[in-house]
N, C-alpha and C positions, 0 to 999 in steps of 0.2 A: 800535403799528401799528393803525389804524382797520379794526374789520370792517364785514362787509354783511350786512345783514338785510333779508331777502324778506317784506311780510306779505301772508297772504293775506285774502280778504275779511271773514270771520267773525272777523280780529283789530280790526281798523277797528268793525265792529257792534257788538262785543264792548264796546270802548273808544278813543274818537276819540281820547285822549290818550296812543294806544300810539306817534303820528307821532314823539312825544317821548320813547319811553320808554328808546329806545337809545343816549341820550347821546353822545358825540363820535364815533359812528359813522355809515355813511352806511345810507339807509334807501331800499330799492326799490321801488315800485308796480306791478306786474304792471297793463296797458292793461286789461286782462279784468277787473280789480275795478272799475276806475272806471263800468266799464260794468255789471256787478252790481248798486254802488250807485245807480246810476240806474235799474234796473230796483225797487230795493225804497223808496227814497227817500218814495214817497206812502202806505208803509202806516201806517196809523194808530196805531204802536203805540211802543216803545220800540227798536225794531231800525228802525223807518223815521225815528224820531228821529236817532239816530246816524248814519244816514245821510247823513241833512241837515247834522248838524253835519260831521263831515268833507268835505262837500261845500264850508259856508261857509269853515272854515278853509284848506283848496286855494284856493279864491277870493280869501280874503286875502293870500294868502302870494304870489301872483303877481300883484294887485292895482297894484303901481307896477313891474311887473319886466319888461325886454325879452319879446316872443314867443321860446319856444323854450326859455325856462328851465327848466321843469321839467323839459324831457326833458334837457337838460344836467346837471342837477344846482342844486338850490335852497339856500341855507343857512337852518335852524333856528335857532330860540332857543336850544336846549341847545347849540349849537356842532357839531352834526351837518349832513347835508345828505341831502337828497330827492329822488328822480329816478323818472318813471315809465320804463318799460320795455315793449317789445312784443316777438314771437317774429321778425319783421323785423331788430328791429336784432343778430342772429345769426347765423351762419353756422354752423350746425350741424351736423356731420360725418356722424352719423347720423339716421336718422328713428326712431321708435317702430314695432313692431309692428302687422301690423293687428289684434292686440288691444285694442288703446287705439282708445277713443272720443274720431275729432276734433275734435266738437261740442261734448265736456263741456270747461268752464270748468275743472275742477282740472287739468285734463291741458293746459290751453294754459298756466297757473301753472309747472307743471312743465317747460313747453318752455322757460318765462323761463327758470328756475332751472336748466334744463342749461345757457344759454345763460350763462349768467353764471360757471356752474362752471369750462367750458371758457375763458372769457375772462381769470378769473382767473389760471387753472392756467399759460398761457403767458405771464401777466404774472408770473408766482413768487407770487402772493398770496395770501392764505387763502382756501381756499375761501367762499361766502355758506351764512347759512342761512334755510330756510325754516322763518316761524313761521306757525305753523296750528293751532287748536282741532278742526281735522278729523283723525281717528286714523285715516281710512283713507288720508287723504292720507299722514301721515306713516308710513303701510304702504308705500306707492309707490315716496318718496323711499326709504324705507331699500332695498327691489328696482333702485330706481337706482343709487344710493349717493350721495347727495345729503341733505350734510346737515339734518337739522330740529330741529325742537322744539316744546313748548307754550308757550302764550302765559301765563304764571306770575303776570305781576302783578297779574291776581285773584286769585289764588286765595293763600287765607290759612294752607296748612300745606302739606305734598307729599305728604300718605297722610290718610284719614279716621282711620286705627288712631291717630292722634298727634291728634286732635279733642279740646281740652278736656272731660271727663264733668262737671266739678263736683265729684268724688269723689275723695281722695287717703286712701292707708291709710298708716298711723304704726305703727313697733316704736317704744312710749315705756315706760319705767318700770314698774314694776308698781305701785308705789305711783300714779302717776298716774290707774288704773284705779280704786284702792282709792278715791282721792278721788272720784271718780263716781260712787262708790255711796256713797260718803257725804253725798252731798246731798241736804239735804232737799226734799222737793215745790216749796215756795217758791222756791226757788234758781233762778237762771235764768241764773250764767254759773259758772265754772271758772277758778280764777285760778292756771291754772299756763302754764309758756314752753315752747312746742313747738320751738322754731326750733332748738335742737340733732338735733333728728329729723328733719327736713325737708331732702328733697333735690331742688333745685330752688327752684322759687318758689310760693309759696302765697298765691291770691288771694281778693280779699274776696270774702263772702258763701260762700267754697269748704267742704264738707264735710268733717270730718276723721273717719276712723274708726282708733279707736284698737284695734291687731290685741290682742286677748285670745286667748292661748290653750288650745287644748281647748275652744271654745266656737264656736256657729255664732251667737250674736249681739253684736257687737262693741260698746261706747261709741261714739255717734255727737255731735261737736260742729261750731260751725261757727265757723269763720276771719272776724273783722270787722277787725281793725288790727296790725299789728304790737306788740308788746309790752300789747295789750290782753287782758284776759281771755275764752274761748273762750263763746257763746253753746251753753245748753243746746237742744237740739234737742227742740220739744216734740211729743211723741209722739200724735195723733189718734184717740181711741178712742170719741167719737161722731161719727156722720153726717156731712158737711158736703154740707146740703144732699142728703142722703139716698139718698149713698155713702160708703164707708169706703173710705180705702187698703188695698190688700190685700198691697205690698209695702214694702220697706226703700225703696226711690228714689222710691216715689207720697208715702212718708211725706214723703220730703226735699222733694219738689217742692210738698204743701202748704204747708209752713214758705215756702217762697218765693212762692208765691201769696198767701195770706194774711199778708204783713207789706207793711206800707202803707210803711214805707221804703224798701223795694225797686220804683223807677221801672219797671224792665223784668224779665222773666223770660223767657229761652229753652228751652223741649222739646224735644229729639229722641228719638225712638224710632221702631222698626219699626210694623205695624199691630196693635192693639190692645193698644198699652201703656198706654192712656188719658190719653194727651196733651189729646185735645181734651176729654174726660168730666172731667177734673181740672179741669182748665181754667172751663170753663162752668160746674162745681157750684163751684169758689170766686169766682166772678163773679157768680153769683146769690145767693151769701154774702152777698158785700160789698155788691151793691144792691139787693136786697129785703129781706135779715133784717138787714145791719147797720148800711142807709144808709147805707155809707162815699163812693160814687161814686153820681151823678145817674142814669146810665144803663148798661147793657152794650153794647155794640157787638161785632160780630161779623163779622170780613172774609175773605172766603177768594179767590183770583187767580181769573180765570175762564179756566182750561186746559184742555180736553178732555183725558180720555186714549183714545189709541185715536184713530180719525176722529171727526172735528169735525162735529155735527150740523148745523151749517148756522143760516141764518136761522131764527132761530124770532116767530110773529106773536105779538100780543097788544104788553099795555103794559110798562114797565120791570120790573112786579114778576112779570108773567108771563115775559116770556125768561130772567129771573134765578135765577127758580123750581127748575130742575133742577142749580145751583150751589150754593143754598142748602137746599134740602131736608134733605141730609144733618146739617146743623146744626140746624135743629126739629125734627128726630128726634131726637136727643140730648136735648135741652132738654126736646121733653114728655118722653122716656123719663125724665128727673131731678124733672120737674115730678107726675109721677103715678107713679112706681113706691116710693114712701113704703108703711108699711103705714095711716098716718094722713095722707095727702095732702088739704092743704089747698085742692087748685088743681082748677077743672073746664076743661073746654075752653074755656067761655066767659073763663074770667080768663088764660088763657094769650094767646087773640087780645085781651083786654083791653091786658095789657102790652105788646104790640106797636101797637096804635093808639095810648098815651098816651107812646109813644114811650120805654118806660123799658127795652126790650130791642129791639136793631134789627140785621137783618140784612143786608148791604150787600157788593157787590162791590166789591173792592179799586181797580178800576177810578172809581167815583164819590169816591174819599177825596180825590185831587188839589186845592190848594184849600181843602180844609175846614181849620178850627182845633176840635181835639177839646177838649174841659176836662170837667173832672169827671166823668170815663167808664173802665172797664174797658175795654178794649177788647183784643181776641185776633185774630190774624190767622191765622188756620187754613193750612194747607199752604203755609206759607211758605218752600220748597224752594224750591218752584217761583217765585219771585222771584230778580231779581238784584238786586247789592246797591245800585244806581244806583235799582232801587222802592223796595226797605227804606226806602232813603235818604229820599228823598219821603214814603213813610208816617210814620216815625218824627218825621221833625219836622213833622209836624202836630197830634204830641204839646203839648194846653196845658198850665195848673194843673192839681194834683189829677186826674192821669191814671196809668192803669199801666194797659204796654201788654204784652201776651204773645204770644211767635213759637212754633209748634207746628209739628213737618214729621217727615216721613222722608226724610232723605237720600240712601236706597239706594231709593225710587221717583220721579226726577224727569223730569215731563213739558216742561220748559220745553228746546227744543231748543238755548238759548245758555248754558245753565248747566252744570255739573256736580256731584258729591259736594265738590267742593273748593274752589270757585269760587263757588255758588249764595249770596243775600243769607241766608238762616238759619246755612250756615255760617262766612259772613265776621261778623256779628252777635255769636255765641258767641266768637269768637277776637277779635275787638276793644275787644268791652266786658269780659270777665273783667276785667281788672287798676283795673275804677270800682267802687264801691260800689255804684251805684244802679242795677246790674245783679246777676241770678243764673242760672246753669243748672245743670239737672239732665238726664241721659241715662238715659233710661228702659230695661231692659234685659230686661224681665222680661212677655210677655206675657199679659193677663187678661183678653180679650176671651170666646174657647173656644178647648178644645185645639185645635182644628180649624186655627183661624186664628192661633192660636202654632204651627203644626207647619208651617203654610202658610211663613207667614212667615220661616222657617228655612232650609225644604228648597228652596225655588221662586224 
């Protein structure tokens, strides 16, 4: 038996291709989104995109079709069917409360959806449900008792706690351990078969720590192939670029910054686990001391948090200015806090005139073709995965590209911990080689701001 599903509007913004998502079921429009979308349709952004594209796809779909179809009922590609609906075509037994606000848009959504409950009900049919990315809406429905849900097909796992870390620990052998200490300096892989220890699945580039016990520092190797030997994890005990890792997972996350086979690397951590400090001193590694890459590039979304300061005058590099700043503080902080710092103010704006470190709102990338560039895309939460998307393959030659975020601060009002493009990124590339992530756990910024981070 064919069910119904209600979307409300932020499922449509969210992803035009949700009209399809319910396969041989039938799919209902609440009147009050169509009209939403045409309130947002001209914003210049990626929610006025999707606007539009729902907009053209409605247009085509009724394009050779009698008048009156859609509100009849339309058939789909997937073998489903589509129908708008308004609070008119019901007959309502009771009315809401004058608690409810007649004006607000979710509560004429809800009028659809009691209308439809009750239509169902004396048809013997399953009730509809309403999907909605809004969690207060679906507070409502459930005070109603009308079913809902969230709109799932973004989002890449059903809890952050199940978020790939990069990090998997092994009860292996004791002898396996022995062999780890017996290699010598030179040595650089491990040639024993983990895959009797392993529960689950172990993917490349993934960390393995082998539990030794009565010891609080474990053998750490990393996973490149199945029946391949384990890559020795090499340990950082000068500078890079004039910080040192200070933990167990800053050490893992250098190993992945610093190897030039690894296309992409993913961050996550809370605030100051040195996602972006790690980041930026192995980017200035690669192209100032090792010439590995032409240039650094550096992108971060432009989201206020908090109220949105509005217009600001001046030229491109002055409104960008209070987006980017946070990022030239890091950089001179790495560029002059040496105790033998080679760099004065002047070679720092040097590098940025000759173009060999640039800093750039995400906004400006659409379009470009990057090659031979480091490139890090700072607070990349706040993305969904439809920008990723767009950034990432602007990816040329000889590029490696790095996603840094916390995913328990996101400002993008269409995203969430589960949904947002850094962690659809981490859960779709794990099982390619020419990705890695590490989950930073451990903050090092000051206690302050480790205690912050915890409690608040």
């Amino acid at each position: 038996m064919s069910k119904t599903f209600i979307l409300d509007t932020n499922v449509l913004l969210t992803d035009p291709d949700s009209l399809y998502a319910f396969e041989e079921n039938e799919v209902v429009l609440p009147f009050t989104a169509i009209e939403e979308l045409d309130k947002i349709k001209s914003r210049p952004n990626e929610v006025g995109a999707n606007a539009r594209e729902v907009a053209r796809r409605l247009s085509e779909m009724i394009a050779e079709l009698e008048p009156g179809t859609l509100k009849k009922g339309l058939p789909l590609k997937n073998g489903g069917t589509l129908r708008l609906a308004t609070i008119s075509d019901f007959q309502l037994t009771d009315k809401l409360s004058e608690d409810w606000d007649s004006t607000n848009k979710d509560n004429h959504i809800l009028s659809v959806c009691r209308g439809l409950v009750e239509e169902h009900k004396t048809k013997g049919k399953e009730p509809p449900v309403l999907i909605t990315r809004d969690i207060l809406l679906r507070v409502k429905c459930d005070f109603l008792g009308i079913p809902c849900d969230d709109y799932k097909k973004m989002s890449v796992t059903d809890s952050v706690s199940r978020l790939f870390t990069g990090v998997t620990a092994l009860d292996v052998p004791v002898d396996f351990i022995q062999k780890y200490y017996e290699l010598s300096p030179e040595d650089t892989e491990l040639n024993v078969d983990v895959t009797p220890f392993v529960k689950g699945t172990v993917y490349p580039n993934e960390f393995l720590v082998f539990k030794e016990p009565h010891s609080a520092e474990s053998p750490i190797l990393k996973f490149e192939k199945a029946g391949e030997p384990l890559s020795v994890v090499k340990e950082y005990k000068a500078p890079v670029y004039n910080i040192l890792p200070r933990n167990r997972e800053q050490q893992l996350a250098l190993n992945l910054l610093l190897d030039p086979a690894i296309k992409m690397v993913t961050l996550i951590g809370k605030a100051g686990c040195g996602k972006t400090l790690l980041s930026l001193a192995a980017g200035l590694n690669q192209v100032i001391e090792k010439k590995r890459y032409k240039s650094l590039l550096v992108c971060r979304p432009v989201v206020p948090v908090g109220n949105d300061i509005g217009f600001l005058p001046g030229t491109k590099e002055e409104k960008l200015e209070p987006w980017i700043a946070p990022i030239k503080d890091n950089l001179r902080y790495l560029m002059f806090s040496g105790k033998k710092t080679k760099h004065s103010e002047a070679s720092f704006l040097q590098f940025f005139d000759e173009g060999l470190i640039e800093v750039e709102a995400i906004t400006y990338l659409r379009g470009r073709s990057i090659a031979n560039a480091f490139v890090i895309i700072d607070e990349a939460q706040n993305l969904t995965a439809h920008e990723l998307k767009t950034i990432i393959t602007r990816v040329g030659e000889n590029t490696k590209i790095i996603l840094t975020g916390d995913i328990e601060q996101i400002d993008n009002l269409y995203t969430d911990s589960v949904s947002n493009g850094l962690t659809v990124a981490v859960e779709k590339f794990k099982q390619y080689s020419l990705s890695g992530h590490i989950t930073l756990v451990k903050g090092e910024r000051s206690e302050l701001a480790t205690l912050a981070a915890r409690i608040l």
